[in-house]
Biopython code that builds the backbone (N, CA, C, O; Angstrom):
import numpy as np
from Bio.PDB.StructureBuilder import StructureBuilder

atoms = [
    (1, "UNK", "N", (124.938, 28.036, 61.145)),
    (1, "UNK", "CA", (126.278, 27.665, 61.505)),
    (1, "UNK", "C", (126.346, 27.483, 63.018)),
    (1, "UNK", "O", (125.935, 28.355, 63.784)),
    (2, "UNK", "N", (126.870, 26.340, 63.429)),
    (2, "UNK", "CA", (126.882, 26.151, 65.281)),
    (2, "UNK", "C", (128.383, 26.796, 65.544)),
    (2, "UNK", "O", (129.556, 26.776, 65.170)),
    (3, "UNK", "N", (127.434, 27.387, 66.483)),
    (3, "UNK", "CA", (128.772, 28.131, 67.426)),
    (3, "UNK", "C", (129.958, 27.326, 68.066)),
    (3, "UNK", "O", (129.645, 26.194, 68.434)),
    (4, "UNK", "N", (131.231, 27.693, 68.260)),
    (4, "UNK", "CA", (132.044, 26.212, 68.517)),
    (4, "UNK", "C", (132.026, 27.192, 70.167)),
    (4, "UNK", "O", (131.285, 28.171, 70.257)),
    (5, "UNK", "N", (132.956, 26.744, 71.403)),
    (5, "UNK", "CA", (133.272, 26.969, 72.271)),
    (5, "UNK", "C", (133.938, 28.540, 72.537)),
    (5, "UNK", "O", (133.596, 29.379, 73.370)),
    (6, "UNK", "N", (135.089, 28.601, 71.433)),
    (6, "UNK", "CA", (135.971, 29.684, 71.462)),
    (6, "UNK", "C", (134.489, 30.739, 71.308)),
    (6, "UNK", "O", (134.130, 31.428, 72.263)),
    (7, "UNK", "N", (133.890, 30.735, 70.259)),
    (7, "UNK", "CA", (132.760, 31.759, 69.367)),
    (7, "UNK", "C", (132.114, 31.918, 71.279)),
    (7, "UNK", "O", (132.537, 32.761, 72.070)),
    (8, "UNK", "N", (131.294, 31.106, 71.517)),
    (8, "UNK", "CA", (130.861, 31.496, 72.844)),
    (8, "UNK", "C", (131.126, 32.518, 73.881)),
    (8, "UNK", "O", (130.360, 33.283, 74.468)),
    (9, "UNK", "N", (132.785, 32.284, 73.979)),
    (9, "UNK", "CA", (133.793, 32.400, 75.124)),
    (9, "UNK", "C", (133.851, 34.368, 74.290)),
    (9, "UNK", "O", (133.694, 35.397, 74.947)),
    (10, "UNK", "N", (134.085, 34.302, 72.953)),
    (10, "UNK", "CA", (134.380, 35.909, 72.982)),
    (10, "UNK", "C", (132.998, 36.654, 72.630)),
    (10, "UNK", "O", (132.931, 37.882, 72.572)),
    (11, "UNK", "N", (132.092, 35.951, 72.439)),
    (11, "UNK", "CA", (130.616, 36.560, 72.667)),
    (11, "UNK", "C", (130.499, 37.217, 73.789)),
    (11, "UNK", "O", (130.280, 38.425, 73.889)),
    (12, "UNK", "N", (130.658, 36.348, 74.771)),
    (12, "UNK", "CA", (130.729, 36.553, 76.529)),
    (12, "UNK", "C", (131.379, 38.002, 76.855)),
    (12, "UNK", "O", (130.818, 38.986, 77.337)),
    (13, "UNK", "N", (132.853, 37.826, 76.413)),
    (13, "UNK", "CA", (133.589, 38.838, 76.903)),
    (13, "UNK", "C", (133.689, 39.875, 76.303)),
    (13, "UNK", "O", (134.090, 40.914, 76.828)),
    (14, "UNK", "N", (133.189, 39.714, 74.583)),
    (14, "UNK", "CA", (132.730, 41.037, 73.989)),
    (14, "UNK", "C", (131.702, 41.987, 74.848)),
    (14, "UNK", "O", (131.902, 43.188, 75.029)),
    (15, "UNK", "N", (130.399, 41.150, 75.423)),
    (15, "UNK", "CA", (129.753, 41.464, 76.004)),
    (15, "UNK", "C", (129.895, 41.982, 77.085)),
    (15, "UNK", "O", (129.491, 43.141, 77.181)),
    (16, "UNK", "N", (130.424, 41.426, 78.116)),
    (16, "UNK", "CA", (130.836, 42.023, 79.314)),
    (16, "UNK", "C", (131.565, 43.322, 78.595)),
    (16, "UNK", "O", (130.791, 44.245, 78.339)),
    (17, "UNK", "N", (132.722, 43.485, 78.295)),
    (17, "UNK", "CA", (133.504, 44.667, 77.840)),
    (17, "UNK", "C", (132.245, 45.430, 77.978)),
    (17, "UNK", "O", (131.929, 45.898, 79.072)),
    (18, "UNK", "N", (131.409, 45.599, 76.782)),
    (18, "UNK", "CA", (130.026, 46.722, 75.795)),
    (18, "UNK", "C", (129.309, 47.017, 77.224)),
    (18, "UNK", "O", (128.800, 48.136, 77.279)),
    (19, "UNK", "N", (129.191, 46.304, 78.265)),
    (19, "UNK", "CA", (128.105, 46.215, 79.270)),
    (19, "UNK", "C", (129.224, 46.994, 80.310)),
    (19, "UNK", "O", (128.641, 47.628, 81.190)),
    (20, "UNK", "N", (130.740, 47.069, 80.380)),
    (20, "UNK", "CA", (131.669, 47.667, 81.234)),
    (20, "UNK", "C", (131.098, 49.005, 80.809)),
    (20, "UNK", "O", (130.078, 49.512, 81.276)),
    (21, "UNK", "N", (131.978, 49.584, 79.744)),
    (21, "UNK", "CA", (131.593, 50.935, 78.794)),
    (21, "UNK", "C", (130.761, 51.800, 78.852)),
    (21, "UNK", "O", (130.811, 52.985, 79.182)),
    (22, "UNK", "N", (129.991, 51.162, 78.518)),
    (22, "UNK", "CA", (128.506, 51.437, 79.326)),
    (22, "UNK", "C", (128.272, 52.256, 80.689)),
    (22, "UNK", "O", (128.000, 53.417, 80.996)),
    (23, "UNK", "N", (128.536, 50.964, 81.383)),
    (23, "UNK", "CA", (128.829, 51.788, 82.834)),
    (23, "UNK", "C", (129.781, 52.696, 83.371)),
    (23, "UNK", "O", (129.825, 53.068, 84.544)),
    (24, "UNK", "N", (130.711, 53.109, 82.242)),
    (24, "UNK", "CA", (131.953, 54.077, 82.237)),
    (24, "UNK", "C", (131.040, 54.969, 82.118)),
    (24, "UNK", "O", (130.862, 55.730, 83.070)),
    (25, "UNK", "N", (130.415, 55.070, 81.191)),
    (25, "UNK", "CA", (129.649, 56.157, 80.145)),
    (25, "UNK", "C", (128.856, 57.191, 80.663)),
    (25, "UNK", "O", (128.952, 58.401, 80.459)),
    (26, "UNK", "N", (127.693, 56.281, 81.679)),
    (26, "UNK", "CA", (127.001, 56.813, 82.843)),
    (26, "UNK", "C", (127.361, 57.454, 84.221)),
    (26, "UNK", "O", (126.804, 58.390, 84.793)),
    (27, "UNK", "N", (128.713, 56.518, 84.702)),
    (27, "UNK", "CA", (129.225, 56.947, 85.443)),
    (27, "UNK", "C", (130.771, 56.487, 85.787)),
    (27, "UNK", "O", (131.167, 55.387, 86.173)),
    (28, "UNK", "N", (131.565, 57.777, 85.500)),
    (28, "UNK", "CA", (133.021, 57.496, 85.128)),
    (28, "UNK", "C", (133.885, 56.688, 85.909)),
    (28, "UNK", "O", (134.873, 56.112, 85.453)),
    (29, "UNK", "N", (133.375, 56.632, 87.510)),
    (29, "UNK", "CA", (134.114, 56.494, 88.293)),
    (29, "UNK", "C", (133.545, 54.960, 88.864)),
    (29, "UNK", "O", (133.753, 54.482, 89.979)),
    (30, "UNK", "N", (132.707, 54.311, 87.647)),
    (30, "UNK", "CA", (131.973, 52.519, 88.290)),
    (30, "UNK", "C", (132.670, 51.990, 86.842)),
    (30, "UNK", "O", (132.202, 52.015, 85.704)),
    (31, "UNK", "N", (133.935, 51.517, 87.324)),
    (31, "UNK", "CA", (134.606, 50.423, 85.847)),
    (31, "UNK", "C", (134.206, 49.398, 86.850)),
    (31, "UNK", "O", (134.793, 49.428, 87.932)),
    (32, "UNK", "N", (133.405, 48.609, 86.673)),
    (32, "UNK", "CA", (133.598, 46.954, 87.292)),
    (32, "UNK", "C", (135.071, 46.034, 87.400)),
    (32, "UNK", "O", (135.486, 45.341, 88.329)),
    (33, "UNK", "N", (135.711, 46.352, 85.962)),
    (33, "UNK", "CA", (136.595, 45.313, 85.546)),
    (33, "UNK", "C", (137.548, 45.814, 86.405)),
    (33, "UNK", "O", (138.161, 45.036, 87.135)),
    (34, "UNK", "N", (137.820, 47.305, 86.433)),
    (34, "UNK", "CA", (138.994, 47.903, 87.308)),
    (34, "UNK", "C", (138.646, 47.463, 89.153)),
    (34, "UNK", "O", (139.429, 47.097, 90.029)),
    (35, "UNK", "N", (137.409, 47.660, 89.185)),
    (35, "UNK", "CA", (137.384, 46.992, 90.765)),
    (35, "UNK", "C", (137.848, 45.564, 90.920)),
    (35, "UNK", "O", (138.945, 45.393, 91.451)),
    (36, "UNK", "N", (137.265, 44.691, 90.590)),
    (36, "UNK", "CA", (137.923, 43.402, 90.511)),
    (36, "UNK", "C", (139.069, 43.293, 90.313)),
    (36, "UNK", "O", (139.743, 42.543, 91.019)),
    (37, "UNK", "N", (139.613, 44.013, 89.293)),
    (37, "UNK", "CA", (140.932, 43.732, 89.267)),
    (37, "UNK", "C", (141.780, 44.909, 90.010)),
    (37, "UNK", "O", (142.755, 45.491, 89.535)),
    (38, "UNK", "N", (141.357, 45.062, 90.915)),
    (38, "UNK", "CA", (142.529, 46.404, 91.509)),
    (38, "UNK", "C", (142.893, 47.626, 90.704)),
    (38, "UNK", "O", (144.049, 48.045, 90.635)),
    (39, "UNK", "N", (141.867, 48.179, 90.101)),
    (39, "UNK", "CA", (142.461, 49.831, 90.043)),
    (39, "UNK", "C", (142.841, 48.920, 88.553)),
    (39, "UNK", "O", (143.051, 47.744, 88.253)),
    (40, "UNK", "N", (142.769, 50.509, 87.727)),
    (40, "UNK", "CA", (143.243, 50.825, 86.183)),
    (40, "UNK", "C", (144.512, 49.811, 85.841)),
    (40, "UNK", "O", (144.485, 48.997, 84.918)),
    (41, "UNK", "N", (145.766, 50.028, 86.859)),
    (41, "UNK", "CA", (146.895, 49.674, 86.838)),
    (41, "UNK", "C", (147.434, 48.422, 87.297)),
    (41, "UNK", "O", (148.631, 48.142, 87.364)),
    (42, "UNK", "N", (146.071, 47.398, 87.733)),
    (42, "UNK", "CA", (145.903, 46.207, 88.500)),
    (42, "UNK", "C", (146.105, 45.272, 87.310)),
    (42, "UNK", "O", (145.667, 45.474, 86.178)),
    (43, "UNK", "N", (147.058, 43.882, 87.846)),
    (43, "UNK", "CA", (147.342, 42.927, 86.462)),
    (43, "UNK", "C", (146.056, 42.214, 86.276)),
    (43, "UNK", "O", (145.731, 42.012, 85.106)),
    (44, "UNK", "N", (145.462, 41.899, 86.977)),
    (44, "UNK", "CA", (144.194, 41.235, 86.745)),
    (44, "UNK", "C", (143.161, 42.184, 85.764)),
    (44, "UNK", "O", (142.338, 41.817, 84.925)),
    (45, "UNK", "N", (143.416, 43.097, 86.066)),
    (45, "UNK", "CA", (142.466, 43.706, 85.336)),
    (45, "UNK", "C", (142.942, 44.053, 84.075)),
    (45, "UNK", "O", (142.126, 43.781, 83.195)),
    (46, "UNK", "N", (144.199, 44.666, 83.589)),
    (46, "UNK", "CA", (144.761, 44.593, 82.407)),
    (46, "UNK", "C", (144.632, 43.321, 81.729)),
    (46, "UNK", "O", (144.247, 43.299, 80.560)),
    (47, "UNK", "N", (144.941, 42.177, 82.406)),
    (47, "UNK", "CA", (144.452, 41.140, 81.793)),
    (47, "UNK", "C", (142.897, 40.880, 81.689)),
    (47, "UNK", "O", (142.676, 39.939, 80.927)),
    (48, "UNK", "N", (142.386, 41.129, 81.932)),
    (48, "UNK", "CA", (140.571, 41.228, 81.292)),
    (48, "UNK", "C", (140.625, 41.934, 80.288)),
    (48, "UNK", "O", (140.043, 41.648, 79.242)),
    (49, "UNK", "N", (141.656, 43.429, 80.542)),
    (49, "UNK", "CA", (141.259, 44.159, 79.290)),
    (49, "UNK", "C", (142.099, 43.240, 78.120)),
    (49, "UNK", "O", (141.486, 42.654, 77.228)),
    (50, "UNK", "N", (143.164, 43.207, 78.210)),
    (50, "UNK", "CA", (143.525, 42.295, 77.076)),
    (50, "UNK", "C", (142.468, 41.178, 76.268)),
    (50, "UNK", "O", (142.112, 41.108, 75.092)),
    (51, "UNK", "N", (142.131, 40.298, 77.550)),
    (51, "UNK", "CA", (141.315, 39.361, 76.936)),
    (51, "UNK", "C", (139.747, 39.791, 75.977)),
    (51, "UNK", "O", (139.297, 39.189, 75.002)),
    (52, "UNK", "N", (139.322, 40.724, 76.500)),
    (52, "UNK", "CA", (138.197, 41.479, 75.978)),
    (52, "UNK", "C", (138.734, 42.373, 74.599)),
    (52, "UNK", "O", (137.974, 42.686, 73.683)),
    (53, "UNK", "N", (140.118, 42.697, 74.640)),
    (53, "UNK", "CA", (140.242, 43.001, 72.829)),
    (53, "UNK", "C", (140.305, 42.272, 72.180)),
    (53, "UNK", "O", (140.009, 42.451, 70.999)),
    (54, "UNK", "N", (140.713, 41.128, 72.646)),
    (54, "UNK", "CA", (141.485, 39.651, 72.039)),
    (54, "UNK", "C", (140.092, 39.057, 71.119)),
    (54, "UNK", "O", (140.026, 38.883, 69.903)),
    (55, "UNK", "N", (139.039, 38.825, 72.164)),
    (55, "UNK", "CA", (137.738, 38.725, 71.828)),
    (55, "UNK", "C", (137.344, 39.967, 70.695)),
    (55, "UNK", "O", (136.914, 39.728, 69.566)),
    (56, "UNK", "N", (137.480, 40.732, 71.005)),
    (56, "UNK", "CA", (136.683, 41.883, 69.752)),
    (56, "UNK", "C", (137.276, 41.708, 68.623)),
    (56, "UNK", "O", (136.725, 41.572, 67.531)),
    (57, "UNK", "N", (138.776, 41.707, 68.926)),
    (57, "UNK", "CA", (139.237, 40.973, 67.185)),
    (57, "UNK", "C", (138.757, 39.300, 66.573)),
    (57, "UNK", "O", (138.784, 38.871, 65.419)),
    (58, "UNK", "N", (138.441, 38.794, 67.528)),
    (58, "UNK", "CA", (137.836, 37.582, 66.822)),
    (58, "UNK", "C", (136.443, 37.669, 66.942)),
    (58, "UNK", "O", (135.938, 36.594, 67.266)),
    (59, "UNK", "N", (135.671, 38.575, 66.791)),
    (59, "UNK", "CA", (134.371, 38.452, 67.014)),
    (59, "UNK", "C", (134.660, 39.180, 65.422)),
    (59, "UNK", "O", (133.987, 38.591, 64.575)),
    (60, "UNK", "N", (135.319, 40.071, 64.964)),
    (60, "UNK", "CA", (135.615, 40.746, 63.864)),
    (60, "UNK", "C", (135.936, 39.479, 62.702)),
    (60, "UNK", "O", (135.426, 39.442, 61.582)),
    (61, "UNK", "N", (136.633, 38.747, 63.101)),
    (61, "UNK", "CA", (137.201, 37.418, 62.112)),
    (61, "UNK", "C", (135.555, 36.630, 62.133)),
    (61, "UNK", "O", (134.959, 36.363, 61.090)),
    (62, "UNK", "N", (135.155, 36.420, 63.132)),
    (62, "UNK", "CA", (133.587, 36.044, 63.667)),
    (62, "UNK", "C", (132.817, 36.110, 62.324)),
    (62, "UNK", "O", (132.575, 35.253, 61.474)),
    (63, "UNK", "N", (132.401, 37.943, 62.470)),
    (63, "UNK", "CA", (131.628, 38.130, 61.195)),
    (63, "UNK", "C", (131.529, 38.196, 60.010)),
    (63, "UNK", "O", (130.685, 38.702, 59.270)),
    (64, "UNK", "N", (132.965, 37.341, 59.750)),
    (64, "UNK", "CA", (133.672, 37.292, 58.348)),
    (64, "UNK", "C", (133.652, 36.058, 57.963)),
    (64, "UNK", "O", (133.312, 35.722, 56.829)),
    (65, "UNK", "N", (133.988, 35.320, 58.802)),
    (65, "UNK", "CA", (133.877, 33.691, 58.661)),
    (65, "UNK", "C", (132.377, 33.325, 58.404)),
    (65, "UNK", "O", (131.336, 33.781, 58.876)),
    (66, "UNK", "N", (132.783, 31.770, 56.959)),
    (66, "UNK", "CA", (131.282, 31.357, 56.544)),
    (66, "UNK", "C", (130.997, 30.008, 57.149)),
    (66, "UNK", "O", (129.903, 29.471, 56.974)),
]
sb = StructureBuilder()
sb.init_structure("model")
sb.init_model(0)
sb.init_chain("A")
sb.init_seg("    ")
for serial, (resi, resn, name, xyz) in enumerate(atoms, 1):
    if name == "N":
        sb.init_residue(resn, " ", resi, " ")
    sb.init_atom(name, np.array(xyz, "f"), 0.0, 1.0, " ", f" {name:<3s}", serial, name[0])
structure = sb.get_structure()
């Protein structure tokens, strides 16, 4: 099955997210996404986090779809 654009786009940001986490995991105080985006409470960065669930629920529809 070929991947369309969208499938790509939340591969990506699933990824990044799993690869953030990660670096929570090891060390609490290195969120990448929160630096870039200004701190926990930064809109930029809430908006990554949004976009990165947004992605995990369609990566979920993803592995369901034939």
């Amino acid at each position: 099955m070929k991947k369309s654009i969208l499938d790509w786009i939340a591969l990506i940001l699933v990824i990044i997210g799993g690869l953030n986490w990660g670096l929570v995991a090891i060390n609490p105080s290195y969120d990448v996404v929160a630096m870039i985006g200004g701190g926990m409470t930064g809109m930029i960065a809430r908006i990554i986090y949004a976009l990165v669930g947004l992605a995990a629920l369609y990566a979920i529809y993803y592995l369901f779809k034939e």
